[in-house]
C-alpha positions as a Markdown table, in Angstrom:
| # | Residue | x | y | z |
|---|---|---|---|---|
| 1 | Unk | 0.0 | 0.0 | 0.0 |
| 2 | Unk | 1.3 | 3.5 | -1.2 |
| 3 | Unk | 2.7 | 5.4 | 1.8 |
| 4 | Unk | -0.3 | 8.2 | 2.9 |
| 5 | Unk | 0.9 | 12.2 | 1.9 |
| 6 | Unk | 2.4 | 13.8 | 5.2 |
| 7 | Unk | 0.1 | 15.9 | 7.2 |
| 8 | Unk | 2.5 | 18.6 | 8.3 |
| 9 | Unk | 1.8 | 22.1 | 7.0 |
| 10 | Unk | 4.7 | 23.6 | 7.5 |
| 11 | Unk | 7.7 | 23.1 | 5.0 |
| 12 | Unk | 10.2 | 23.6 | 7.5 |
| 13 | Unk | 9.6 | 20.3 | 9.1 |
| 14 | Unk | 9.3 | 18.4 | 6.0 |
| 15 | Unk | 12.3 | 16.3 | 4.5 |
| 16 | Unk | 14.0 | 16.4 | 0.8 |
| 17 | Unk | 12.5 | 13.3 | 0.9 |
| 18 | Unk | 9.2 | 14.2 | 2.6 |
| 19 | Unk | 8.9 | 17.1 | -0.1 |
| 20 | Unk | 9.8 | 14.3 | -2.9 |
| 21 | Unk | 7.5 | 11.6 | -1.8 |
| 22 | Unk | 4.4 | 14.6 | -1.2 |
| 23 | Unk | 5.5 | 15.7 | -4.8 |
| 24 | Unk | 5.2 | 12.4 | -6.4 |
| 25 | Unk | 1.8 | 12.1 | -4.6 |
| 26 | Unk | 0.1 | 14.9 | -5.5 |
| 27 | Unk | 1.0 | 14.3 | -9.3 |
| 28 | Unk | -0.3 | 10.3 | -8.8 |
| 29 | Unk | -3.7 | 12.0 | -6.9 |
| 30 | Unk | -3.9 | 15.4 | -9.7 |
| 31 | Unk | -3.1 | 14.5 | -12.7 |
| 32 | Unk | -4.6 | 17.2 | -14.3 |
| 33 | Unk | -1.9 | 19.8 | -12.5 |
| 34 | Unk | 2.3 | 19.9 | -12.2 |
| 35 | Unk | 3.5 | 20.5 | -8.8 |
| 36 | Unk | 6.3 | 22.9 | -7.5 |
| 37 | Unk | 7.6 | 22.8 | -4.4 |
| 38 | Unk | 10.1 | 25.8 | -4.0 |
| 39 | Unk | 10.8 | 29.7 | -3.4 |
| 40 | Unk | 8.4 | 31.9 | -4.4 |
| 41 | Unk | 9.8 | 35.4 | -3.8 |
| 42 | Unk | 10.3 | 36.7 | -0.2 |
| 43 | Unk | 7.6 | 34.3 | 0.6 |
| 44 | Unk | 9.8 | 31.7 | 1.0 |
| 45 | Unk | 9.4 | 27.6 | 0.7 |
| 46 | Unk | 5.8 | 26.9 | -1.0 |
| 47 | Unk | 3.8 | 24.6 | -2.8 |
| 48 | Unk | 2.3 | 25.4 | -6.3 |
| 49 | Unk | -0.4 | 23.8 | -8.4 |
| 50 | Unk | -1.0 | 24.3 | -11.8 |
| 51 | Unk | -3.5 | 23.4 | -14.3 |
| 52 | Unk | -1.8 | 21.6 | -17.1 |
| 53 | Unk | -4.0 | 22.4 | -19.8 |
| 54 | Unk | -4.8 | 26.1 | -18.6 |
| 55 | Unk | -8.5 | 25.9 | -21.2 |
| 56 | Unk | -10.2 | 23.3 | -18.3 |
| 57 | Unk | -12.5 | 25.2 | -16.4 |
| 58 | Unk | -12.0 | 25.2 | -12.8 |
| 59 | Unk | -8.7 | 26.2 | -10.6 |
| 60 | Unk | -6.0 | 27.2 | -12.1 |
| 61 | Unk | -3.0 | 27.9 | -10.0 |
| 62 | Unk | -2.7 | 27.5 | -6.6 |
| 63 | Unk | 0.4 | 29.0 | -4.1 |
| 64 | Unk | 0.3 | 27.7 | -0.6 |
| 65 | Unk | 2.9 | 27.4 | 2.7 |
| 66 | Unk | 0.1 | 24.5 | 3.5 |
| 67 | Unk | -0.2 | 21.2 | 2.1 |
| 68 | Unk | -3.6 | 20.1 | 3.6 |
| 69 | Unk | -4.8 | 23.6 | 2.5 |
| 70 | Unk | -3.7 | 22.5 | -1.2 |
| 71 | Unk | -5.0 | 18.8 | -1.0 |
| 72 | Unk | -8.6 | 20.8 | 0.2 |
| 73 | Unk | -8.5 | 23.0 | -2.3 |
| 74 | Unk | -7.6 | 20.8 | -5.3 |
| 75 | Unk | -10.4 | 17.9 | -4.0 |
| 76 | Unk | -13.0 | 20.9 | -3.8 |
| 77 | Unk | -12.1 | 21.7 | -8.1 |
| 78 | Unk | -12.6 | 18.0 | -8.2 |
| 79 | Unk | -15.9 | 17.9 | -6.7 |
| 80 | Unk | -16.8 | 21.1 | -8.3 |
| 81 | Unk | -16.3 | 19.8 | -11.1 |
| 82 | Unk | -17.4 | 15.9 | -11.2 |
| 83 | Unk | -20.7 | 16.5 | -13.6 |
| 84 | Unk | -18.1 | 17.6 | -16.3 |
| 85 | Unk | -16.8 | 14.3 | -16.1 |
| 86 | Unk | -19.3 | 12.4 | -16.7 |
């Protein structure tokens, strides 16, 4: 069974590997979006979403310091947009 995504919000506490395995998650869980995990001005460390295919309707680019607040917020598009898949 595939190891769970880590629960802790703040990138300080998170590993290379942490980042790496939460990376490889996301873009198993998303495949719709490409995921960043890096600098973003003097905002430091956080994580980005992006829509690949920027014409889909819903969300198209996310920047967070939290990574349940991105996992919410990309399963909320999801729902949101569930009928379209149909």
């Amino acid at each position: 069974m595939a190891k769970e995504l880590p629960t802790l919000s703040d990138l300080t506490d998170l590993s290379q590997d942490e980042i790496a395995h939460a990376l490889g998650w996301l873009h198993t869980h998303y495949p719709d979006f490409r995921f960043l995990c890096g600098p973003v001005g003097w905002l430091g460390q956080r994580w980005t979403a992006e829509r690949i295919n920027s014409l889909d309707p819903g969300l198209h680019t996310l920047i967070t310091a939290n990574l349940d607040e991105l996992r919410d917020e990309l399963d909320a598009d999801k729902g949101r947009h569930v009928h379209d898949q149909e």
